[in-house]
C-alpha positions in Angstrom: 26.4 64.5 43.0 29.9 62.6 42.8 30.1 60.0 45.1 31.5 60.7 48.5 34.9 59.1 48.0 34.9 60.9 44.9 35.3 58.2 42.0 33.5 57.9 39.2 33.6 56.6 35.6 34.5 58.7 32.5 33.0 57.0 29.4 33.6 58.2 25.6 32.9 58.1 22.6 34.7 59.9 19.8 35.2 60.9 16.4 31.6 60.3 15.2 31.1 62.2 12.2 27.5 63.2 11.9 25.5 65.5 9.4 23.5 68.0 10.9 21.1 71.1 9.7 23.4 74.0 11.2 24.7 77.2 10.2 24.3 80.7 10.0 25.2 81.7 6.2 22.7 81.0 3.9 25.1 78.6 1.9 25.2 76.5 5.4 20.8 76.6 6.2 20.1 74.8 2.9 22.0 70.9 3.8 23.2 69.1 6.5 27.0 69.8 7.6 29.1 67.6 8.3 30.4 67.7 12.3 32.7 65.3 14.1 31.6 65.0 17.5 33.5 63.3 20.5 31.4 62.9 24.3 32.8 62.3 27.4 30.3 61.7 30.1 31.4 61.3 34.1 29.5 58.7 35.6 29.1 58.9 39.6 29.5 55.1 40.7 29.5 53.5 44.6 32.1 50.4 44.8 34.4 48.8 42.9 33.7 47.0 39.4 34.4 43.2 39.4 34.6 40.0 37.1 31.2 39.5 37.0 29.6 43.2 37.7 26.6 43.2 35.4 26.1 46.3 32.8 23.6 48.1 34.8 26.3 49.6 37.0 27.7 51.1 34.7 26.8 52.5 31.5 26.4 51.5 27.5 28.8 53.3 25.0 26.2 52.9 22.7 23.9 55.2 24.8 26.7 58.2 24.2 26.4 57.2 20.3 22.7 57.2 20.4 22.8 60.9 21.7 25.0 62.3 18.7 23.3 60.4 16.3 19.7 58.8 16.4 19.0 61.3 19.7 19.5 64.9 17.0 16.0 65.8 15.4 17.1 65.5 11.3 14.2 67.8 10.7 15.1 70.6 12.6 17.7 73.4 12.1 20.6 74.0 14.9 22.2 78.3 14.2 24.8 77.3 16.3 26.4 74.0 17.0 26.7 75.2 20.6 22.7 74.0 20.2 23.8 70.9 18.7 26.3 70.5 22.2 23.2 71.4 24.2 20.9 69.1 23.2 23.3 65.9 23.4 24.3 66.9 27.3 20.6 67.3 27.7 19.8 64.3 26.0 22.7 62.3 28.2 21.5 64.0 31.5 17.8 62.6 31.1 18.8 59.1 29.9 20.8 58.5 33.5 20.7 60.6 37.0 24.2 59.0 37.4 25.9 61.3 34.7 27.3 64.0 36.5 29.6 65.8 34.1 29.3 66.0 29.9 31.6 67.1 27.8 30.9 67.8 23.8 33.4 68.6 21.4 32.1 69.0 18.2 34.2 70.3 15.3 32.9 71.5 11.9 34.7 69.4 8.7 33.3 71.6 6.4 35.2 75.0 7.2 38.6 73.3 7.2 41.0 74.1 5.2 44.0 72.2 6.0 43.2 70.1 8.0 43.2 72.3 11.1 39.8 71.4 13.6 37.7 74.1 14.1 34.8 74.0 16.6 33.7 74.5 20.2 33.9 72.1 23.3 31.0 72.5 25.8 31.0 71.4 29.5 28.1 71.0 31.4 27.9 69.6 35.1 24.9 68.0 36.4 22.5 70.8 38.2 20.9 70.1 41.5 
């Protein structure tokens, strides 16, 4: 769905630390855990963006925020933060048919030990 000279807009937002209901161990299902989550999100756009281009060509950071934060039931528990990727492309895919591409890393804080970032990065492109 890119345009058809190819550009788009790549918006992020990163380093959002969030606590989430996650885990497999029984020491993890009982609280949230604490995950720092970046998003990238392509954005297919048509022409070029001048002084006075009004938001609604492109898109609101705050809308990437919103799906790693207020977007992720609190309620409900996530085994695998994989799911936790899922549901924020997801989420991102139905707030705009412009979003092609999304990318979610997410890194658990809890399991490191020096510091190191351990976690996953899931891409998912926009399907037809």
């Amino acid at each position: 769905m890119a345009s058809s000279d190819g550009d788009l807009l790549r918006l992020h937002v990163r380093g959002v630390e969030v606590y989430v209901l996650t885990g497999i161990y029984s020491e993890e299902t009982k609280l949230p855990q604490p995950l720092r989550i970046s998003v990238t999100a392509d954005l297919d756009i048509a022409g070029r963006f001048e002084m006075d281009t009004p938001l609604s060509r492109s898109k609101n950071y705050l809308d990437l925020k919103h799906a790693m934060t207020d977007a992720l039931p609190k309620d409900r528990h996530f085994t695998l933060i994989e799911s936790v990727a899922e549901h924020i492309a997801e989420t991102l895919f139905l707030q705009d048919r412009r979003v092609s591409r999304v990318e979610v890393d997410i890194v658990k804080l809890a399991i490191s030990e020096n510091g190191e970032d351990i976690g996953i990065t899931l891409v998912r492109n926009r399907r037809a």
